[in-house]
SEDREN-407188 format. One record per residue: y, x, z of N, C-alpha, C in turn; chain; residue number from 1; residue in three letters. Coordinates in nm, 2 decimals, always signed. Layout:
PT/Y/X/Z/Y/X/Z/Y/X/Z/A/NUM/ALA
...
// end
This chain:
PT/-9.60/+7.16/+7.13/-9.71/+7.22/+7.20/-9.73/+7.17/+7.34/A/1/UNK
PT/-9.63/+7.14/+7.38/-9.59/+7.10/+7.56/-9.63/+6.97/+7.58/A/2/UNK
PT/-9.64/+6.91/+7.44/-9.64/+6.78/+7.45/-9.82/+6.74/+7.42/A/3/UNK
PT/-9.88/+6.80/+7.33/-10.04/+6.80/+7.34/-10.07/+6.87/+7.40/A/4/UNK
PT/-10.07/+6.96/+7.51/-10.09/+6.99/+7.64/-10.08/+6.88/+7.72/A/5/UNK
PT/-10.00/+6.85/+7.76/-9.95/+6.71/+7.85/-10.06/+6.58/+7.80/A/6/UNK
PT/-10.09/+6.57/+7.68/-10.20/+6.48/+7.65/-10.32/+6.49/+7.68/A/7/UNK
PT/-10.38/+6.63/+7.68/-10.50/+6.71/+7.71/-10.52/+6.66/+7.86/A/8/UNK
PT/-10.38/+6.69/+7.95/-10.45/+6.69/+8.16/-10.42/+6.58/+8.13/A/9/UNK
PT/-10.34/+6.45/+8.04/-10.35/+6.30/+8.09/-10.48/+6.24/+8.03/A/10/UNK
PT/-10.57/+6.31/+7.98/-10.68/+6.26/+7.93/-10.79/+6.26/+8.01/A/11/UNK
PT/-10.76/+6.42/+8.07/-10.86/+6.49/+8.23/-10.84/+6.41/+8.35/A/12/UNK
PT/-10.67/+6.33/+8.33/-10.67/+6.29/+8.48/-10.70/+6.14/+8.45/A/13/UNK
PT/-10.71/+6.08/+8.33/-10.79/+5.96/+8.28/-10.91/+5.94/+8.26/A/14/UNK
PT/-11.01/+6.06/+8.28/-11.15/+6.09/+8.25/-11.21/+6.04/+8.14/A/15/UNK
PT/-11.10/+6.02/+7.97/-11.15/+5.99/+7.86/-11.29/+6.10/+7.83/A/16/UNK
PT/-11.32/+6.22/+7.88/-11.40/+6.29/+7.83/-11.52/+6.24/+7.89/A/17/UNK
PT/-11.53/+6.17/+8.01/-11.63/+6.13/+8.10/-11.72/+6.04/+8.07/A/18/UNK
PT/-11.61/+5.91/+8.00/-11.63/+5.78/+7.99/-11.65/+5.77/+7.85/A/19/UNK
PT/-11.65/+5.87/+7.76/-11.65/+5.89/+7.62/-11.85/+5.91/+7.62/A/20/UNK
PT/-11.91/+5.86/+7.50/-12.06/+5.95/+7.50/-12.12/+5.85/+7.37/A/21/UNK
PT/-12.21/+5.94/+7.30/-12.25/+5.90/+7.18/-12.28/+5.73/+7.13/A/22/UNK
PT/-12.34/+5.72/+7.28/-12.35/+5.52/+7.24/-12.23/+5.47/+7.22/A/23/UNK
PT/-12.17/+5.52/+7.34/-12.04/+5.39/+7.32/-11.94/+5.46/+7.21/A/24/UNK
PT/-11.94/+5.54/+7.16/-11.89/+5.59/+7.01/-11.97/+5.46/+6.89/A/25/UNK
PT/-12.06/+5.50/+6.88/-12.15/+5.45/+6.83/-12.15/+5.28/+6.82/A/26/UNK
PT/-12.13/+5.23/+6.92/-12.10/+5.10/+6.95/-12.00/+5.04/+6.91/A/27/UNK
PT/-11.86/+5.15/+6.91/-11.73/+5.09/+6.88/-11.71/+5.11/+6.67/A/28/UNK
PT/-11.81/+5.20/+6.68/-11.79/+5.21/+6.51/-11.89/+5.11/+6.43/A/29/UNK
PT/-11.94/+5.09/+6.51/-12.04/+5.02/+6.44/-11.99/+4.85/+6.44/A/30/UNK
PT/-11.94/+4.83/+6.52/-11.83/+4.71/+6.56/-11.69/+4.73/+6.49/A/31/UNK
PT/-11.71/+4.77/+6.43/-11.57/+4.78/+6.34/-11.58/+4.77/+6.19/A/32/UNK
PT/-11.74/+4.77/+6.16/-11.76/+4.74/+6.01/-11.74/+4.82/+5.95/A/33/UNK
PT/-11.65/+4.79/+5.84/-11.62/+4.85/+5.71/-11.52/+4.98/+5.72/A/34/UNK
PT/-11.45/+4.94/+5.84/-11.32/+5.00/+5.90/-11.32/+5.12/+5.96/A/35/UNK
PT/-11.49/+5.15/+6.00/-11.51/+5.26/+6.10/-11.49/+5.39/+6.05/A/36/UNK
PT/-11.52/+5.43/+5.88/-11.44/+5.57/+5.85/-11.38/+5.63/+5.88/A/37/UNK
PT/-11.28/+5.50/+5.83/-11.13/+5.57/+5.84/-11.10/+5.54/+6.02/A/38/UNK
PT/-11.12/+5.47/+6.10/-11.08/+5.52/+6.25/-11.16/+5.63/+6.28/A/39/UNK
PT/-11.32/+5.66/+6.27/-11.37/+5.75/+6.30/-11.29/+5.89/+6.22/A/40/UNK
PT/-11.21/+5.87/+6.12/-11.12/+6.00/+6.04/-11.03/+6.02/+6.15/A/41/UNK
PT/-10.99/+5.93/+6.17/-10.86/+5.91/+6.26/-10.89/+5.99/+6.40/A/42/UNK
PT/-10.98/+5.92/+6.44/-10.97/+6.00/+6.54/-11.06/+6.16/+6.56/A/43/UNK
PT/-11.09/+6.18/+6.49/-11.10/+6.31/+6.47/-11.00/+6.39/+6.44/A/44/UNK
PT/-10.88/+6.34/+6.38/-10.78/+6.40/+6.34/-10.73/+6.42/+6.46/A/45/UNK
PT/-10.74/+6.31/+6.57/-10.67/+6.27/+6.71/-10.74/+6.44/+6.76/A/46/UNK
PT/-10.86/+6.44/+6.73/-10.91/+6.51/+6.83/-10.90/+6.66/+6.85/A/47/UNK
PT/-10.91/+6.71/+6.72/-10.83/+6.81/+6.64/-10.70/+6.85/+6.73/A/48/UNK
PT/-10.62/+6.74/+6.71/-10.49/+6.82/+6.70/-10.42/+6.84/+6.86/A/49/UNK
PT/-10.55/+6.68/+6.97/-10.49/+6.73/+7.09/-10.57/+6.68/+7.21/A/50/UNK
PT/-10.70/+6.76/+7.16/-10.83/+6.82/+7.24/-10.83/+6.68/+7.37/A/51/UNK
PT/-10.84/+6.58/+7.30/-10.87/+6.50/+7.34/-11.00/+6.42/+7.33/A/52/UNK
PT/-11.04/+6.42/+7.23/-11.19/+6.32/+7.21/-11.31/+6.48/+7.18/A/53/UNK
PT/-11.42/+6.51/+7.25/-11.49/+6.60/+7.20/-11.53/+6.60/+7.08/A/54/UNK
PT/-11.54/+6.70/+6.99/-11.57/+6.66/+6.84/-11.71/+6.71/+6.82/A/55/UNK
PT/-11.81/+6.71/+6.91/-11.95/+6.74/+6.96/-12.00/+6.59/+6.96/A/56/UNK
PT/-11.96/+6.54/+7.03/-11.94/+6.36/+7.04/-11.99/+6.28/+6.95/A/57/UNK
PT/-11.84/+6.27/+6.91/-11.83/+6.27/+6.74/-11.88/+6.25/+6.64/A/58/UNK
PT/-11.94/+6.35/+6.61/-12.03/+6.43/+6.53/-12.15/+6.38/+6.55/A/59/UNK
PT/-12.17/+6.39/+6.63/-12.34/+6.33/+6.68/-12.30/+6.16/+6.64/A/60/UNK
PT/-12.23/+6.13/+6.72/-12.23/+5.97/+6.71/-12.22/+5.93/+6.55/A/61/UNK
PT/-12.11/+6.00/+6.48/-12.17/+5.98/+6.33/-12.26/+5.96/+6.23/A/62/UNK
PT/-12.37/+6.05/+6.28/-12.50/+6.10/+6.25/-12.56/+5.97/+6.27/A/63/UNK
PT/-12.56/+5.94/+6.41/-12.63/+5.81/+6.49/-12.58/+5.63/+6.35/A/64/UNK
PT/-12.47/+5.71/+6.32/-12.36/+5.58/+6.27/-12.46/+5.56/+6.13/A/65/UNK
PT/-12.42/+5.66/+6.05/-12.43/+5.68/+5.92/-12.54/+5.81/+5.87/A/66/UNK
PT/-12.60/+5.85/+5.96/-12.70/+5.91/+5.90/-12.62/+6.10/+5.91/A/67/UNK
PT/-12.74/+6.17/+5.89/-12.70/+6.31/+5.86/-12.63/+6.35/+5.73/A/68/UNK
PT/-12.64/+6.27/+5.62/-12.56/+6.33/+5.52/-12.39/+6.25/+5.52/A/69/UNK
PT/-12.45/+6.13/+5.52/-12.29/+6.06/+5.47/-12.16/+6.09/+5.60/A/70/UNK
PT/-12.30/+6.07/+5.74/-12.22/+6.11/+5.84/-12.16/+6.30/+5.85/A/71/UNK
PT/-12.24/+6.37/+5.79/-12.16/+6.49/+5.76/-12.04/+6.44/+5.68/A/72/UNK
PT/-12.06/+6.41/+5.57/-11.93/+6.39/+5.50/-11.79/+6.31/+5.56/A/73/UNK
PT/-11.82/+6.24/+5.64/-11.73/+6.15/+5.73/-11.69/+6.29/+5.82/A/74/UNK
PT/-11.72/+6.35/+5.91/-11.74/+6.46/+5.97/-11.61/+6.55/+5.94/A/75/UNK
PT/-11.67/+6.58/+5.79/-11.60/+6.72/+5.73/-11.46/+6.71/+5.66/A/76/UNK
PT/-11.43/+6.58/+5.62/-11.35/+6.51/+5.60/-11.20/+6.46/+5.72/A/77/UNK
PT/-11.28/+6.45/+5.84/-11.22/+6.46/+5.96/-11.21/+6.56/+6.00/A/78/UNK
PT/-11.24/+6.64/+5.98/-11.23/+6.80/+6.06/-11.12/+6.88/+5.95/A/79/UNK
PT/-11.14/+6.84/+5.83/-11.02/+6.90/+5.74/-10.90/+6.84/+5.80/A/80/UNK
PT/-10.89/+6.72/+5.77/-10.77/+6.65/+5.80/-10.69/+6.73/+5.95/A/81/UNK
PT/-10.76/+6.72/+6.06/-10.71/+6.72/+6.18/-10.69/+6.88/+6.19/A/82/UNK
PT/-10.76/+6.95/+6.08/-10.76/+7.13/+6.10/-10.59/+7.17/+6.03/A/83/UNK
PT/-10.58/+7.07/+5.89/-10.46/+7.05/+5.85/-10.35/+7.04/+5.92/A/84/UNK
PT/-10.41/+6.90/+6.00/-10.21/+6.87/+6.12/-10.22/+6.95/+6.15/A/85/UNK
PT/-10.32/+7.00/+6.29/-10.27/+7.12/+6.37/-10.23/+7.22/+6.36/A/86/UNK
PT/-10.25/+7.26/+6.24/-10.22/+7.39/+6.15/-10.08/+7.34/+6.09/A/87/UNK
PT/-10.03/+7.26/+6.06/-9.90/+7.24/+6.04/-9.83/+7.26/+6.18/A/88/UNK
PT/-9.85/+7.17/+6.28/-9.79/+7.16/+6.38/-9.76/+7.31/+6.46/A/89/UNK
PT/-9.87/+7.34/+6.47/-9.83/+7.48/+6.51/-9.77/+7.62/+6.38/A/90/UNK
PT/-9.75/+7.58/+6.24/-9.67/+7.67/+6.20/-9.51/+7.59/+6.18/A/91/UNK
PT/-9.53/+7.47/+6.20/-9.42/+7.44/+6.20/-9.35/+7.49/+6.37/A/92/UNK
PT/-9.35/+7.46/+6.43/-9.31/+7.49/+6.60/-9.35/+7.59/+6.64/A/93/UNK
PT/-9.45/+7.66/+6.60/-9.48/+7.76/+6.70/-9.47/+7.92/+6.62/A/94/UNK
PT/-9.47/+7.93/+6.48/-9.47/+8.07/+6.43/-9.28/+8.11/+6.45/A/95/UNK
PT/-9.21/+8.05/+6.45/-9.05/+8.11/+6.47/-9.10/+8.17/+6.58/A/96/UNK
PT/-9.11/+8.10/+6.66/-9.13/+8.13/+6.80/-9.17/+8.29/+6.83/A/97/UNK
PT/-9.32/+8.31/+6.75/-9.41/+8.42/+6.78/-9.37/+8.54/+6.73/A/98/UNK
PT/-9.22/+8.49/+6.62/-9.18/+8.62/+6.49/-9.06/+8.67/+6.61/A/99/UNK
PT/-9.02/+8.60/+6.60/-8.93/+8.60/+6.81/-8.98/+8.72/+6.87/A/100/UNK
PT/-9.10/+8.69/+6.94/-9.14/+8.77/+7.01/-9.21/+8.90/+6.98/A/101/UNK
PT/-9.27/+8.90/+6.86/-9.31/+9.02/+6.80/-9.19/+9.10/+6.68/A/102/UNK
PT/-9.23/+9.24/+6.69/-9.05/+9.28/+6.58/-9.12/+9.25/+6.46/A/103/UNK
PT/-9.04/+9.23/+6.38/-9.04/+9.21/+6.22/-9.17/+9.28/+6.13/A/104/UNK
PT/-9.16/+9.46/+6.24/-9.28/+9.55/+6.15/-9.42/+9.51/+6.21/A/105/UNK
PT/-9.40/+9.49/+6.32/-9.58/+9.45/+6.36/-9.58/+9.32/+6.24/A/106/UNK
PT/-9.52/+9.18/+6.31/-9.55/+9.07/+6.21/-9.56/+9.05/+6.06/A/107/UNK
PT/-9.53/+9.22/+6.02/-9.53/+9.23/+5.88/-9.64/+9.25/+5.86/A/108/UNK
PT/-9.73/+9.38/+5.96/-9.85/+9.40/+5.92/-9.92/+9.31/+5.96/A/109/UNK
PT/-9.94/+9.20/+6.07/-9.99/+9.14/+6.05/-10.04/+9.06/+5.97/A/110/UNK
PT/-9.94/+9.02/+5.91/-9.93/+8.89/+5.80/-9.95/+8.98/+5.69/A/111/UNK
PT/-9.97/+9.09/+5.66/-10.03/+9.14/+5.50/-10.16/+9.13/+5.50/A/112/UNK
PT/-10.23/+9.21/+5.66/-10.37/+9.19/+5.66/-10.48/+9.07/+5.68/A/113/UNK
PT/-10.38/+8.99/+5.72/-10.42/+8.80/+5.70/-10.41/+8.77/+5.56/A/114/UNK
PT/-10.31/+8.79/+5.50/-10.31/+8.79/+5.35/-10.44/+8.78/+5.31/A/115/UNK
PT/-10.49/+8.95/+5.31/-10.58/+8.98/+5.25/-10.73/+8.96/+5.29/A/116/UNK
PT/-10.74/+8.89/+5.42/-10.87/+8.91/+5.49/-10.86/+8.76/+5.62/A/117/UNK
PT/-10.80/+8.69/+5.57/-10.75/+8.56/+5.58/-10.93/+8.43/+5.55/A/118/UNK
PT/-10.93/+8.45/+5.47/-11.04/+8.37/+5.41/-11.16/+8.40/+5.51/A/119/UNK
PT/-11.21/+8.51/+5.45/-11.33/+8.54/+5.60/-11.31/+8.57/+5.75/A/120/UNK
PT/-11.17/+8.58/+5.77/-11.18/+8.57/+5.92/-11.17/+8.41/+5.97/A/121/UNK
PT/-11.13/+8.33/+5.88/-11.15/+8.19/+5.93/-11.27/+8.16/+5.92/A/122/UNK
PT/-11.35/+8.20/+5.80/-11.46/+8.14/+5.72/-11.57/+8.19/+5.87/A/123/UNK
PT/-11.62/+8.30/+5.88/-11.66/+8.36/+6.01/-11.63/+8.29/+6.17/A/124/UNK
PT/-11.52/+8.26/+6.20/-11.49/+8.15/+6.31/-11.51/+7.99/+6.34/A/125/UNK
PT/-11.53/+7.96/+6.18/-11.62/+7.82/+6.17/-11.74/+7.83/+6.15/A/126/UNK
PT/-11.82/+7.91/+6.09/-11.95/+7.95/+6.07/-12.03/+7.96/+6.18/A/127/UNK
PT/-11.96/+8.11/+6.29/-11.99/+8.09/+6.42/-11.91/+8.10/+6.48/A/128/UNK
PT/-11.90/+7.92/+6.55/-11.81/+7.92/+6.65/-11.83/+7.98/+6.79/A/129/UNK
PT/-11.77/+8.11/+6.77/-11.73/+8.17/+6.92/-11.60/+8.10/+6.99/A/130/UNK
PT/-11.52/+8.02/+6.91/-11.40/+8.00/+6.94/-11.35/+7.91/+6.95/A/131/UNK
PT/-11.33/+7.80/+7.05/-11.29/+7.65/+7.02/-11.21/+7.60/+6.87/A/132/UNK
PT/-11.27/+7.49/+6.88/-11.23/+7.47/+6.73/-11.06/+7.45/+6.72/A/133/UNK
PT/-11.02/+7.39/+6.87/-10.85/+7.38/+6.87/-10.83/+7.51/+6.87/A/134/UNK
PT/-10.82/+7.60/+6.92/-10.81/+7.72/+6.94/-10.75/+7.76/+6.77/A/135/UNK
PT/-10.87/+7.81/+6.70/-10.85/+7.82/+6.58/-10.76/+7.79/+6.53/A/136/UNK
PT/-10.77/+7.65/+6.53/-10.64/+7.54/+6.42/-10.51/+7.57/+6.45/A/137/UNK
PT/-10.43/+7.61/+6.60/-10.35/+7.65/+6.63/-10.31/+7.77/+6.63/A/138/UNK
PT/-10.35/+7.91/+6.61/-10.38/+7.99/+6.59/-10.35/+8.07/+6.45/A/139/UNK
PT/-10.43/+7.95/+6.40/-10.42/+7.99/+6.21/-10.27/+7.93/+6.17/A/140/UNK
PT/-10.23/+7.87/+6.24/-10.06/+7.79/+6.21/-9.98/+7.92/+6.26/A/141/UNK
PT/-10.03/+7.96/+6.38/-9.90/+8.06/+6.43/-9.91/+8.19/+6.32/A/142/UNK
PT/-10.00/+8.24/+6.33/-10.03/+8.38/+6.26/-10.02/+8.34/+6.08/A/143/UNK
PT/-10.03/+8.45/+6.01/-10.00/+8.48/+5.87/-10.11/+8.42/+5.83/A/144/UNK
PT/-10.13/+8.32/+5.82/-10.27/+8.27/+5.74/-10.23/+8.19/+5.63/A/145/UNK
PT/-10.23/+8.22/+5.49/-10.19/+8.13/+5.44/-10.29/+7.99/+5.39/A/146/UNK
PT/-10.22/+7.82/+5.38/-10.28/+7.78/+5.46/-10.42/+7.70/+5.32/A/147/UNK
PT/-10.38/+7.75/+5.20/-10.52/+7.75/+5.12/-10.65/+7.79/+5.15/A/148/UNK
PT/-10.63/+7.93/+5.19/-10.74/+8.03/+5.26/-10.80/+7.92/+5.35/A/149/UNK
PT/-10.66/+7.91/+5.46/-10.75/+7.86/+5.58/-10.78/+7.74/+5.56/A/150/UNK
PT/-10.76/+7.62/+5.50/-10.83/+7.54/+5.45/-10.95/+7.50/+5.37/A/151/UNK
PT/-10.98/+7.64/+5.28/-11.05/+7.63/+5.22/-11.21/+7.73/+5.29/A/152/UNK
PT/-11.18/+7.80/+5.38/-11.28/+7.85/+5.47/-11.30/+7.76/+5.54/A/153/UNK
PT/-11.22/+7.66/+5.58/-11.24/+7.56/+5.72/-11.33/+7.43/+5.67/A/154/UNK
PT/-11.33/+7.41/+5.51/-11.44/+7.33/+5.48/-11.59/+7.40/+5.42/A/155/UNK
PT/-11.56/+7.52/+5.39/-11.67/+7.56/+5.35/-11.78/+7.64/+5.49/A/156/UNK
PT/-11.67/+7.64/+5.58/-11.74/+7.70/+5.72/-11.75/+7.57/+5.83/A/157/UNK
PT/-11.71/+7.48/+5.77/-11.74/+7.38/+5.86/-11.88/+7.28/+5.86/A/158/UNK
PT/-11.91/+7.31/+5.73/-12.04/+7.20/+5.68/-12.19/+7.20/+5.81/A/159/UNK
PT/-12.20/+7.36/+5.83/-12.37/+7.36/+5.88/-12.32/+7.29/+6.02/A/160/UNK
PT/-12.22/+7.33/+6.09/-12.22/+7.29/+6.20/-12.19/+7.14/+6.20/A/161/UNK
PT/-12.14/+7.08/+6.11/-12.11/+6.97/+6.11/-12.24/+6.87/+6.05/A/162/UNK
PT/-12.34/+6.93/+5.99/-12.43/+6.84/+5.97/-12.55/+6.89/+6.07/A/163/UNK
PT/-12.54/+7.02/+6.15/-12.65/+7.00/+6.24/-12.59/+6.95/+6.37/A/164/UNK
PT/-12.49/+6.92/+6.39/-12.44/+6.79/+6.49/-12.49/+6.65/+6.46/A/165/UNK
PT/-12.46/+6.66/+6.33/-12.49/+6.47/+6.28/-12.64/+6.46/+6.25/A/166/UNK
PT/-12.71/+6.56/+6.26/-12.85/+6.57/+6.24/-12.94/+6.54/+6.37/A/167/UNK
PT/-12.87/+6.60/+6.51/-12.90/+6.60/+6.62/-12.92/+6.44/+6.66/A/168/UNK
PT/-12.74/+6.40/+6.59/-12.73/+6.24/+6.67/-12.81/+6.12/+6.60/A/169/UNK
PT/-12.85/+6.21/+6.45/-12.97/+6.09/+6.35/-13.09/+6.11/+6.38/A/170/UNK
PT/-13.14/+6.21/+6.46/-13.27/+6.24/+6.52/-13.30/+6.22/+6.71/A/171/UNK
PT/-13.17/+6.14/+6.70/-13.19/+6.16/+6.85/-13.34/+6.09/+6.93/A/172/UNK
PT/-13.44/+6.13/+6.98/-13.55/+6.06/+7.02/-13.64/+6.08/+6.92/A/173/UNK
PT/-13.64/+6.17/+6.83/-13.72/+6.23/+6.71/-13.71/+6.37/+6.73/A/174/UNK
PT/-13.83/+6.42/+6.68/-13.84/+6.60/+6.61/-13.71/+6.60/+6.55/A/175/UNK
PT/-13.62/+6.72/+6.56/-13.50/+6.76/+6.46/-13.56/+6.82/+6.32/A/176/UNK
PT/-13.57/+6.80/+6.19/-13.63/+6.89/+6.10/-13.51/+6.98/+6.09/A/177/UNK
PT/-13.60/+7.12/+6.12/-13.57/+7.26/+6.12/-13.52/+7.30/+6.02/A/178/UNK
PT/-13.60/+7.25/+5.93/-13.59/+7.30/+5.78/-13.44/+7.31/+5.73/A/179/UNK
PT/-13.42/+7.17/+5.74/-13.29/+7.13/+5.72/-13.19/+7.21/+5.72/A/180/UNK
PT/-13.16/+7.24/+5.87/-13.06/+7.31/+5.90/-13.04/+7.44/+5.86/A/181/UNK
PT/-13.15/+7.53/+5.86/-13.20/+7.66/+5.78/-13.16/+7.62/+5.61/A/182/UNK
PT/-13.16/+7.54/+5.55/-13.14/+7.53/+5.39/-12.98/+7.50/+5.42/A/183/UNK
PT/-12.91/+7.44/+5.50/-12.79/+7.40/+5.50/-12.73/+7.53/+5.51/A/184/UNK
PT/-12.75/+7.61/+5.64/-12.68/+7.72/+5.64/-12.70/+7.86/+5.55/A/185/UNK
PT/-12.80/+7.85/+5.52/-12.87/+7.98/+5.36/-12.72/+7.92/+5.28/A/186/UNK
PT/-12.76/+7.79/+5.21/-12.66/+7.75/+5.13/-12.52/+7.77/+5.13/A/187/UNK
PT/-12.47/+7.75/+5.21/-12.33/+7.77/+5.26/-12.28/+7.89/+5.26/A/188/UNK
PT/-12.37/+7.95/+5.35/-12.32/+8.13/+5.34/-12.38/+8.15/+5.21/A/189/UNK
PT/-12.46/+8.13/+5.15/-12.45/+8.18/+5.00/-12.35/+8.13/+4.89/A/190/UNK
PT/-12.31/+8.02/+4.97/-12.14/+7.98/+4.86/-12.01/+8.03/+4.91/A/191/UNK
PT/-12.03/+8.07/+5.07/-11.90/+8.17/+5.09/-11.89/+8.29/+5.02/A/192/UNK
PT/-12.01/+8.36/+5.01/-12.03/+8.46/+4.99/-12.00/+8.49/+4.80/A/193/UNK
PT/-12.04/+8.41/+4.75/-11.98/+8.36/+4.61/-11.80/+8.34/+4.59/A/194/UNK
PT/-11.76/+8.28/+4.66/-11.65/+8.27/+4.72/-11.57/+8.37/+4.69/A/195/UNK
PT/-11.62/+8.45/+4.82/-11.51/+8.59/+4.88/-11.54/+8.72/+4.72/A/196/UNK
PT/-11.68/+8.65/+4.70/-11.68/+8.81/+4.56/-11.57/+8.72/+4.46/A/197/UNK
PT/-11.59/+8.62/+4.43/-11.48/+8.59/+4.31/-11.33/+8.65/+4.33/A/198/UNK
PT/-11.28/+8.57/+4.48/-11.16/+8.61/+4.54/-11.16/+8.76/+4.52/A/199/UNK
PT/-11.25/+8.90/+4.53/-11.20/+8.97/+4.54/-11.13/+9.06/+4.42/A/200/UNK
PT/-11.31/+8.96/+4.31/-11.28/+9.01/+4.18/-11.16/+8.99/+4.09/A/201/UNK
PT/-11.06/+8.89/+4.15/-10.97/+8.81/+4.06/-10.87/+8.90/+4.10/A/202/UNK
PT/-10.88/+8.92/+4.24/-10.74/+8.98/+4.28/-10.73/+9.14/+4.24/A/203/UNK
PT/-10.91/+9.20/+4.18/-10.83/+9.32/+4.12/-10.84/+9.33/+4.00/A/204/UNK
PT/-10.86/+9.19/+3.90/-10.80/+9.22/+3.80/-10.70/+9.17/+3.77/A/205/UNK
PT/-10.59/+9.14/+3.88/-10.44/+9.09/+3.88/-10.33/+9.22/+3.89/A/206/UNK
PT/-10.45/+9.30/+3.97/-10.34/+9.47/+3.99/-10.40/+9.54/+3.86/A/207/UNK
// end
């Protein structure tokens, strides 16, 4: 954790966030050909795990790259992956840590009520982000999340924002269609919401 902190102020005191912006994203992926997926995966992963490259950026520049749909998929694809490391990273190194400092019975209840209510409190923090997206990913590693749930809310709550980013950077100097983004997010929360009733119904016909 000491150590992607330390990457974070050498990036502030390098002014990667400055010198970073949708063209010259755009410029370097598009100059890379065939190849630019998987580095544009890559570094989303990068970005994820240590709040180095804006994933606002990104996302837009995608859009610009590859369009609003495929570039969502490039997008969401990167955003799993790098939601994954950091979510390892920090349950690997940082949850001993937290069990440490909290006694056994709080971290018990904690981690029952993440159990159970795990899925829509991630699903809800990607949906609307109030909350930095590193924030989250680290977060969901330290605490009782287990990491299906949060995986599987982190792609299904990641989609609207992730294509009305890449929609932004495919319309950039055009009208944005409205519509779009309104059918993306109906959809989605109507497949979370499908989701959480299944999850709920399975789990009580298991008791």
């Amino acid at each position: 954790m000491i150590a992607l902190m330390g990457l974070f102020i050498l990036s502030k005191i390098l002014g990667l966030h400055e010198k970073l912006s949708v063209e010259n994203i755009k410029s370097e992926m598009q100059a890379l050909g065939y190849f630019a997926p998987f580095v544009f995966v890559l570094l989303y992963v990068i970005s994820s795990a240590t709040l180095i490259f804006p994933e606002a950026l990104l996302s837009m520049a995608s859009g610009m790259v590859w369009g609003p749909y495929l570039g969502t998929v490039y997008t969401v694809v990167g955003a799993l992956f790098g939601a994954g490391a950091a979510f390892g990273i920090s349950r690997y190194f940082g949850r001993g840590f937290m069990q440490k400092i909290l006694k056994d019975t709080k971290a018990g209840v904690c981690d029952r009520f993440l159990s159970k209510n795990g899925f829509m409190s991630i699903f809800v923090m990607r949906l609307i982000p109030l909350f930095p997206w590193e924030f989250v990913n680290y977060v969901s590693g330290i605490c009782g999340f287990r990491f299906r749930d949060y995986l599987l809310a982190t792609f299904i709550g990641t989609i609207p924002g992730s294509f009305t980013y890449n929609l932004i950077g495919a319309s950039l100097g055009e009208p944005i269609d409205k519509f779009r983004i309104v059918l993306i997010f109906s959809l989605v929360i109507g497949f979370g919401i499908i989701v959480l009733t299944y999850r709920k119904f399975s789990s009580k016909n298991k008791q």
